[in-house]
N, C-alpha and C positions, 0 to 999 in steps of 0.2 A: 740289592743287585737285580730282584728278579722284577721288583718293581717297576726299576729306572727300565729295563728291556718294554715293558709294557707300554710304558710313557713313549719312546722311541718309536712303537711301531705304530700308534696312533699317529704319532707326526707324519710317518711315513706315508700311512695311508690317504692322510687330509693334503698330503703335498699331493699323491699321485691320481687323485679321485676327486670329482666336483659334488659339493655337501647340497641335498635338492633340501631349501628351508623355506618354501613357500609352497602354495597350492597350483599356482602359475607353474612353478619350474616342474612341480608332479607331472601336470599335463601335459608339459612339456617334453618331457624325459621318457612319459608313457602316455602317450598318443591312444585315445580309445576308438573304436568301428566306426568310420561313418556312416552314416544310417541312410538308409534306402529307400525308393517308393516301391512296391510290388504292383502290377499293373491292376487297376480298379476302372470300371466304366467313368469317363468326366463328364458324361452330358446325360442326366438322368430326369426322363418327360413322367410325372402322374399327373391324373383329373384329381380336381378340385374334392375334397374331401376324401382321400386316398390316403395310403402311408407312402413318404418316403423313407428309402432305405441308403444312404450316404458313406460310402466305403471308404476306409482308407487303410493299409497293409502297409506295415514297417518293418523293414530288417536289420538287424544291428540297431535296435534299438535301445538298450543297456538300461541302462539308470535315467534317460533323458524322459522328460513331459510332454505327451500331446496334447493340443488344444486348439480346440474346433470355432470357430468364427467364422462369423458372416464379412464380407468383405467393407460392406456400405454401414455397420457399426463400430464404434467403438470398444465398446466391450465385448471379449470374449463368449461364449456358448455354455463350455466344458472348457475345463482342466484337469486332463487324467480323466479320474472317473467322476468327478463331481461337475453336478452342472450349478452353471451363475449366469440362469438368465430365466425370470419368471414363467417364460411359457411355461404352459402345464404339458402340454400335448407336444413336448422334445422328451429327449431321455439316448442316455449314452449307454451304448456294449463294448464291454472287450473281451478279447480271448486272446491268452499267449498261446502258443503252436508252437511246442518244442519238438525232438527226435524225429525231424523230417530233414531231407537233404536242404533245407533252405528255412533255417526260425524264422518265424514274423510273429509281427503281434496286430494282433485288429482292433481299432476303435471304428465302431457303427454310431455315426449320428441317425436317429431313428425321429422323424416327424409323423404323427397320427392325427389324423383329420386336417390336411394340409388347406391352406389357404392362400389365394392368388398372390395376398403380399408377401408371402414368405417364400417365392420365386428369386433368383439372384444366384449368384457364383460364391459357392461356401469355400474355405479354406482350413484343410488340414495342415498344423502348424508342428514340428518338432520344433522344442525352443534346445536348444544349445549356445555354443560360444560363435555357430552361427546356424541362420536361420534356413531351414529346411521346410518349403511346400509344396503344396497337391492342390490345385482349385478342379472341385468341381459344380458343375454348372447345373441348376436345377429348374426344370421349366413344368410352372403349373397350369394345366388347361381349364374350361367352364364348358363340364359337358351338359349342362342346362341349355347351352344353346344346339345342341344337337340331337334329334331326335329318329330312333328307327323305324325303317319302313315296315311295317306288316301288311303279308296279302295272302288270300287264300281262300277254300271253297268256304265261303256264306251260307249258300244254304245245298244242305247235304239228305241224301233221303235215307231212309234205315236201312243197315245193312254195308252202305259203302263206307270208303276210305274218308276222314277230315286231313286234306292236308295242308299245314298253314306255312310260309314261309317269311324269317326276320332278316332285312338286310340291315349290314351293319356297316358298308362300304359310303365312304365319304369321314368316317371318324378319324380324329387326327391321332388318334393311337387303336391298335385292336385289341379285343377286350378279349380278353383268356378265354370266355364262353358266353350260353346267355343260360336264365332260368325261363322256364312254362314256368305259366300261372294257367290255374282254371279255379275262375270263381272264386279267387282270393286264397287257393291253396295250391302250392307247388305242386307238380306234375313231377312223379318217380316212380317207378318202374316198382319200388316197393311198397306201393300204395295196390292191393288188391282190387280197386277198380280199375288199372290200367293195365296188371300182369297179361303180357302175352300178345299185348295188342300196340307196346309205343314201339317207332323206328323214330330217334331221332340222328340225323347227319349233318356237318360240322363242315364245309370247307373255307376256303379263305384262298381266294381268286387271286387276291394283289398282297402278299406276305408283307405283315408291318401295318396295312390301311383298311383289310376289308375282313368280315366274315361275314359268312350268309349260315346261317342254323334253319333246319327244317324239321318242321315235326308231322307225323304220320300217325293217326289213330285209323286202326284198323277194325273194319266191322262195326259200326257206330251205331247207338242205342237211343232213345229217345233222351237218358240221363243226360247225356254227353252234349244235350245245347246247353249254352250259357256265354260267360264272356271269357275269354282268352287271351294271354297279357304276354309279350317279350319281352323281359329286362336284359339291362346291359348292365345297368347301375341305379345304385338306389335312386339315381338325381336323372337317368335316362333310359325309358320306355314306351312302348305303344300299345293297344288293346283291339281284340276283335272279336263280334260278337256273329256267334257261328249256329245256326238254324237244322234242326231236325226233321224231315219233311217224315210223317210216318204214311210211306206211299208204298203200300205193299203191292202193289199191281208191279211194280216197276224194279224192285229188288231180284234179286235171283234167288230162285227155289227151286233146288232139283227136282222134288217131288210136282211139283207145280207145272214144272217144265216138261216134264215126263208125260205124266197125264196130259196137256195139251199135245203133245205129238202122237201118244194114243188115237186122241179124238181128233186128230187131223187126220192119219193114215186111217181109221174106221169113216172117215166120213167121205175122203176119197175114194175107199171100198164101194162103199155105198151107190155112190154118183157114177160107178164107171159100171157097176149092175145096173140101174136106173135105167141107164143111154143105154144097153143093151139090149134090155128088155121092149125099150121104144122102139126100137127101130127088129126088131121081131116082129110086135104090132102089125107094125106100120106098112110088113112086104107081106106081111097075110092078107089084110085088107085090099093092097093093092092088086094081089093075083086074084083074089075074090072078085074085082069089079070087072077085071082082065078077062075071067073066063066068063064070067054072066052077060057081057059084051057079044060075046062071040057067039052066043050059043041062040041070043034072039036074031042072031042073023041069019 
């Protein structure tokens, strides 16, 4: 009896209820997130031998595969975390980003020491039941054909300021900073030959196109000729070669300068005695011949 009730209510069921016996009808009946783009720069400029850095941000990403491609090949980059394509100098990051008002997960295409042909429109790929992308567009420059202006005082006498200045306006991207060079080793402020004595200033006239870097050595020594070098990049720099004049006549010395005003205002002294004393002389005499005049008359 309690059997046949069991049997019964299975029929019941299967009459009142549709039975999901496929992987189709799963997805079907339970529907998973569509997955998102979170907003990533798409048009991303380095020089030639640079890293790039290739972003792509997913939300509702679940259980589904990303995979990274170039537009203009065939095959794939990455899949997930694994790469399938010989470059050496590619390489995949990800990081999921949970307990934030907004999950995503990041897959970074990472290129290092980039090269002109590998410029082009990359695409990040969610594969699903359909297909979801991101292109972004990558443009490599050759900053070998660009080279920085360096100008500045040549020749410098001891004691004064070296001040040299690098422009960097006309490059088709601006470059984060520059490095001094002197004579083959980097200029820093931690380097006890220069404690106390660098001003270097940084602007950038046309934001996006130009910096101008200047450097200020203060109080300059006979050490301090040699050659002096701005980089921008390993692949673009210029050099100047800066002169020590040791012309101590011409420098400023307190002591030096003091003593001279001494011996100006004593020799002024001198010379307005001098005139004074002349022309004492000069009205004795004169009354002398005045009265010996008068007296043979």
């Amino acid at each position: 009896m309690f059997r046949c009730f069991r049997i019964y209510c299975i029929i019941i069921i299967l009459l009142h209820c549709e039975v999901v016996d496929s992987t189709e009808d799963y997805y079907r009946h339970f529907p998973s997130p569509i997955p998102s783009f979170l907003p990533v720069p798409t048009s991303i400029t380095v020089q030639k031998g640079e890293t790039a850095h290739l972003r792509c941000r997913i939300h509702n990403l679940g259980t589904k595969t990303v995979v990274w491609r170039k537009i203009t090949e065939e095959f794939p980059l990455t899949v997930g975390k694994r790469l399938f394509t010989p470059s050496r100098n590619i390489k995949i990051e990800t990081e999921a980003i949970t307990g934030t008002e907004v999950d995503e997960d990041r897959y970074e295409l990472i290129i290092k020491d980039i090269t002109e042909d590998q410029a082009g429109i990359y695409e990040c790929q969610v594969s699903a039941t359909e297909k979801y992308t991101k292109n972004i567009t990558l443009h490599v420059l050759d900053p070998a054909k660009y080279k920085p202006e360096l100008y500045g005082t040549q020749y410098v006498s001891i004691m004064e300021n070296i001040h040299l200045t690098c422009n960097a306006t006309g490059t088709t991207k601006t470059p984060d900073g520059v490095d001094w060079f002197f004579n083959g080793e980097i200029i820093t402020e931690m380097n006890p030959r220069w404690q106390g004595r660098l001003v270097e200033i940084n602007k950038k006239p046309l934001p996006g196109r130009s910096l101008i870097s200047e450097l200020i050595i203060e109080r300059a020594t006979i050490g301090d000729r040699g050659h002096y070098v701005c980089r921008l990049t390993k692949h673009s720099a210029n050099g100047l070669k800066v002169h020590i004049l040791n012309d101590k006549k011409n420098y400023k010395n307190p002591k030096r300068d003091n003593t001279e005003k001494l011996d100006s205002s004593y020799s002024k002294q001198n010379s307005g005695a001098s005139c004074w004393n002349f022309l004492q002389v000069s009205c004795i005499t004169t009354l002398c011949y005045f009265i010996s005049f008068i007296t043979q008359q």
